[in-house]
N, C-alpha and C positions, 0 to 999 in steps of 0.2 A: 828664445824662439820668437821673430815676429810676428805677429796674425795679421795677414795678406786684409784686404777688405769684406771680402763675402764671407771670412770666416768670422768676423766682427759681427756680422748682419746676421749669420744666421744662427750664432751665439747668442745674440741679445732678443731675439723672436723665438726662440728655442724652436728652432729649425731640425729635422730630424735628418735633414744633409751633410750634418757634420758627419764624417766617420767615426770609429767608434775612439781608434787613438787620437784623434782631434780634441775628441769630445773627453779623454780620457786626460789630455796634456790640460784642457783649459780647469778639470774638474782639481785634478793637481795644484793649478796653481793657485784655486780660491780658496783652498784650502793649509795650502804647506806656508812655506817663507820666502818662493819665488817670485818673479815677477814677469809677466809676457810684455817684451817691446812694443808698442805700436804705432805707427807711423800717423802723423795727422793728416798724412797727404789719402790715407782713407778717409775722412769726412769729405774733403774735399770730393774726390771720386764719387763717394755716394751720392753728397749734394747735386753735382753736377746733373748725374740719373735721376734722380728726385725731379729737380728740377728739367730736365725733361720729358718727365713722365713715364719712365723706362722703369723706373723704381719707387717702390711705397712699403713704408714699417708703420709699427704702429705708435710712435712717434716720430716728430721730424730727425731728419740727422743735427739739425741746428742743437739741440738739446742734449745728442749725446754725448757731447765734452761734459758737459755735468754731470751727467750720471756715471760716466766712467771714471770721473775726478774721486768719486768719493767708493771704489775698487781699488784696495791697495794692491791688490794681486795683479793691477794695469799697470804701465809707465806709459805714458804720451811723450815719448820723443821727438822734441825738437828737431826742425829740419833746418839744419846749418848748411852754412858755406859750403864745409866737408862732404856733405850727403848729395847735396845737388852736382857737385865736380865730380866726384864719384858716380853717380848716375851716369852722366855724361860721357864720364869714358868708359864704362863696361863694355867688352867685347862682349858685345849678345847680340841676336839681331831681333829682339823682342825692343817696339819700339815705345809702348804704352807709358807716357812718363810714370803715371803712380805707382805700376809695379817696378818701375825702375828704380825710383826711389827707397820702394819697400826692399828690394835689393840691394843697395848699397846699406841702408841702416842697418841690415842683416849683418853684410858685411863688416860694416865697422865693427860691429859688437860681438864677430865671432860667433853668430849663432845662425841657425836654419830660419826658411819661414816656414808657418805652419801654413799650408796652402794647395787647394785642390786642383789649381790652374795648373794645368799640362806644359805650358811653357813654362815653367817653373822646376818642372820634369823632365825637361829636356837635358841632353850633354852640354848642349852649350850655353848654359845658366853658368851664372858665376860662383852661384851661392846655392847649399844644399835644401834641398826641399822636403818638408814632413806633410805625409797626409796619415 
């Protein structure tokens, strides 16, 4: 399952926004032998809000490649060739590139994202949604 951005955010603030199967999938995975996909194009995304003041954690996003690096129960997937053409052609009319992206990686790997975005909850998502 990939984690969408703001479930990244409000997982590592221990945010009380998660739902309770959100909160339920991420507690699973720091504990069993799975691993939650995530897309790098969330730091991006975050960065971007950070930097214009829209968003604040209480470390920078710059920082959280490393602390996420040393969560085996994380994967930072790569964003290839593959992810961005794929993006590109999804029949959605959701245009936000980073969720697109987070959709297509879903896609490749066969799995949902974990994510509270409505348009991700729509029919015409490409890719199935878990909140």
């Amino acid at each position: 399952m990939v984690i969408d951005s703001h479930v990244l955010y409000w997982w590592l603030e221990g945010h009380p926004r998660l739902s309770p199967q959100a909160l339920q999938i991420i507690e699973a995975a720091e504990t069993g032998t799975t691993q939650l996909p995530l897309s790098p194009v969330s730091f991006w995304e975050l960065a971007r809000k950070e930097g214009r003041g829209s968003f604040s954690s209480r470390r920078p996003v710059r920082e959280w490649p490393g602390i996420l690096d040393k969560a085996d129960w994380i994967e930072i997937v790569p964003t290839t060739t593959q992810i961005w053409l794929l993006s590109a052609e999804l029949n959605w009319a959701h245009k936000d590139p980073a969720d697109r992206i987070i959709a297509a990686t879903a896609l490749l790997r066969g799995v949902p994202v974990l994510t509270r975005d409505r348009l991700f909850h729509q029919s015409d998502c490409p890719v199935e949604a878990v909140w």
